[in-house]
N, C-alpha and C positions, 0 to 999 in steps of 0.2 A: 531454574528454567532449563539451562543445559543436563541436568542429572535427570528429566524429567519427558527428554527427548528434544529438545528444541533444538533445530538445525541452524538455524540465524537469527543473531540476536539483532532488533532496530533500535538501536537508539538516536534519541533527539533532545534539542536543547530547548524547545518550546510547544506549547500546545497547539495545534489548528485544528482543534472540537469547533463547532458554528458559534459564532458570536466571541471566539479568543481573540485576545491583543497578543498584537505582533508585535516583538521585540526583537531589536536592531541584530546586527553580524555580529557584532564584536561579544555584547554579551551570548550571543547561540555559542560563540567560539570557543569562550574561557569556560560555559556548562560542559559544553558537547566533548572537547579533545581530550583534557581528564579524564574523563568517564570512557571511552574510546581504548584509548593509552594505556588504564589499566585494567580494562578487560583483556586488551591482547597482550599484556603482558603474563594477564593471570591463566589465560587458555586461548595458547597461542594457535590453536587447529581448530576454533571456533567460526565461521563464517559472520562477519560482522556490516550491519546495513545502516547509513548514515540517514536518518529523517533528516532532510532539509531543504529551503529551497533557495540559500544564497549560495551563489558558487564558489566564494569564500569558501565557507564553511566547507563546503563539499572537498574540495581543493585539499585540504587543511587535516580534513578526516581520514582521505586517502594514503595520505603522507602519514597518517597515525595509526593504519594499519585498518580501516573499512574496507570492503571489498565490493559493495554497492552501494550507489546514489538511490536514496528513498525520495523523490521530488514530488511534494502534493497536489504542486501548481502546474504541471505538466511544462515547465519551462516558463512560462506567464511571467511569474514576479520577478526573476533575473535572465535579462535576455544573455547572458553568458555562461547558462547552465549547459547547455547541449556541448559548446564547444570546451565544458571544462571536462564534463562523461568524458568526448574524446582524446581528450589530454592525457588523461587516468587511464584512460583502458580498462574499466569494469563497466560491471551491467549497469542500467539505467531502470529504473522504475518509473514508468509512463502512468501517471493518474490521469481520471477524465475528473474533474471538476468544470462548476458553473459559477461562474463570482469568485470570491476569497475564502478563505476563512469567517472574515470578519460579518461578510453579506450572503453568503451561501446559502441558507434557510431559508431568506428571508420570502420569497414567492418564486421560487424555481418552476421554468416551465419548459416543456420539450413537446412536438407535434408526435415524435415518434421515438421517442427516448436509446432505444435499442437500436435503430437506424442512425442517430444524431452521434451516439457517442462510437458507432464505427465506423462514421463519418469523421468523426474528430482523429480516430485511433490510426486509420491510414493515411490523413496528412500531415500526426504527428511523426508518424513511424519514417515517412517520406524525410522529413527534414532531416531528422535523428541523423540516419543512416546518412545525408546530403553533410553533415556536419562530422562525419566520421565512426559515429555510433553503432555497433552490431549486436550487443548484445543488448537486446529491448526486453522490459515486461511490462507486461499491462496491467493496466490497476483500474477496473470499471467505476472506482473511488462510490461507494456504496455511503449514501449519508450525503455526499460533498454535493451539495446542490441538487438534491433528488427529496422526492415526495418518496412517502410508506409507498405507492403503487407505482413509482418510480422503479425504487429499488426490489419489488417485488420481481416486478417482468426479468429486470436485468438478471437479476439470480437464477431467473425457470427457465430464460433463454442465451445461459452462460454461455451454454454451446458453444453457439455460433460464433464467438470472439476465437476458435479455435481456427477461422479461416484467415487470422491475420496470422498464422506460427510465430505463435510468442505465446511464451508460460503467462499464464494467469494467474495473479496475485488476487485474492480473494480477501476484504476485512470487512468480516458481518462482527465479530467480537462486541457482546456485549454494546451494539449500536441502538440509538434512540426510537429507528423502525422496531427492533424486537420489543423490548420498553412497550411500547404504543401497541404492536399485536397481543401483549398478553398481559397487558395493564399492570404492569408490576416493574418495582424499581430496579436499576440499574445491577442490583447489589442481588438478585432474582432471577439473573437472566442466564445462568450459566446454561442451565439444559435447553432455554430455545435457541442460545448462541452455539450448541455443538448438533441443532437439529440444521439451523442455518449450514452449518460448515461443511457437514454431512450433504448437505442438497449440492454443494459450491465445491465441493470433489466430486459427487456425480455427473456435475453436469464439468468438467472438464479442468477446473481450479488446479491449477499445478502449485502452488504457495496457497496459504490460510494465514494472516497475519491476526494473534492472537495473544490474550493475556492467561489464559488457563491452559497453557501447556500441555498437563498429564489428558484432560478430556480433548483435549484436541489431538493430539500425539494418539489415543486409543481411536477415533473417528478416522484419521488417517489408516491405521492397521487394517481398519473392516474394511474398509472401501477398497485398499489394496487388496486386500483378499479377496473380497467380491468379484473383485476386476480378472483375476487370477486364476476365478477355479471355471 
């Protein structure tokens, strides 16, 4: 991935895809820190981002050499998260999620989806910064409690998350909307997962969080170019 242009690598010690079982601190701990530990041992000028959302864990990562907190639950499942960010003194990745992992799909609903979650984004940001936190990103968490027309709007009207100044974390990667737009499995999605990523740099996306690197890494290039001439 890094030979391939990837700038931060996310690692995590468990799944939160819809319907995953969560599994306790202690085992995220003994997955996550190894894995951690010897990536930065093995590429020590690698920027490294910890998925998690015990502050344990996060705690734990930081001291092993992570440089950002990956949080799904936007602080939710450990009310100790925000004030561990501030303890560490790196960036925070702000997700909007609805429910859990566990129950997120299950009938998500919003009156105004695009409103609601920059509703959510400026009294998370509120707290964040109230608990010592300055370096925020937003994660419009694309999948995490959203309908296919959910996620649709939020992608066409990325924009406007640019009036909160905060970099935009964008993960359309091979998600279950693309799946469902072009009826094809998972292991098929790669060209509408880099047409997605392509729309989520134009419309403002400062981070792409992604498993195919080299096509994502070349949709970065255009768009910077594009942007350029």
């Amino acid at each position: 991935m890094i030979e391939e242009g990837a700038d931060i690598l996310d690692l995590g010690g468990q799944s939160t895809r819809p319907g995953s079982e969560r599994i306790d601190a202690h085992t995220e701990l003994n997955r996550v820190i190894p894995a951690i530990e010897a990536v930065r041992s093995a590429f020590p000028a690698i920027c490294i981002s910890v998925d998690t959302f015990y502050s344990e864990v996060a705690e734990a990562a930081c001291m092993a050499g992570a440089n950002i907190i990956n949080d799904i639950s936007g602080g939710t499942i450990d009310l100790h998260m925000f004030t561990t960010a501030a303890k560490c003194q790196v960036p925070y990745v702000l997700t909007h999620i609805q429910g859990e992992p566990q129950t997120m799909q299950s009938n998500p609903q919003y009156t105004d989806v695009v409103a609601e979650v920059l509703n959510y984004f400026n009294s998370k940001i509120e707290q964040l910064k109230s608990a010592g936190v300055n370096q925020i990103i937003i994660d419009p968490g694309f999948g995490f409690g959203k309908t296919i027309q959910h996620n649709l709007r939020l992608l066409k009207e990325l924009h406007l998350f640019g009036a909160l100044n905060c970099p935009v974390l964008a993960g359309l990667s091979r998600k279950k909307t693309l799946q469902q737009l072009i009826n094809r499995d998972v292991s098929e999605t790669l060209n509408a997962t880099t047409v997605a990523n392509t729309i989520a740099l134009m419309n403002n996306a400062a981070i792409i969080r992604v498993h195919d690197v080299r096509a994502a890494k070349e949709a970065v290039l255009i768009v910077d170019a594009l942007n350029k001439a």
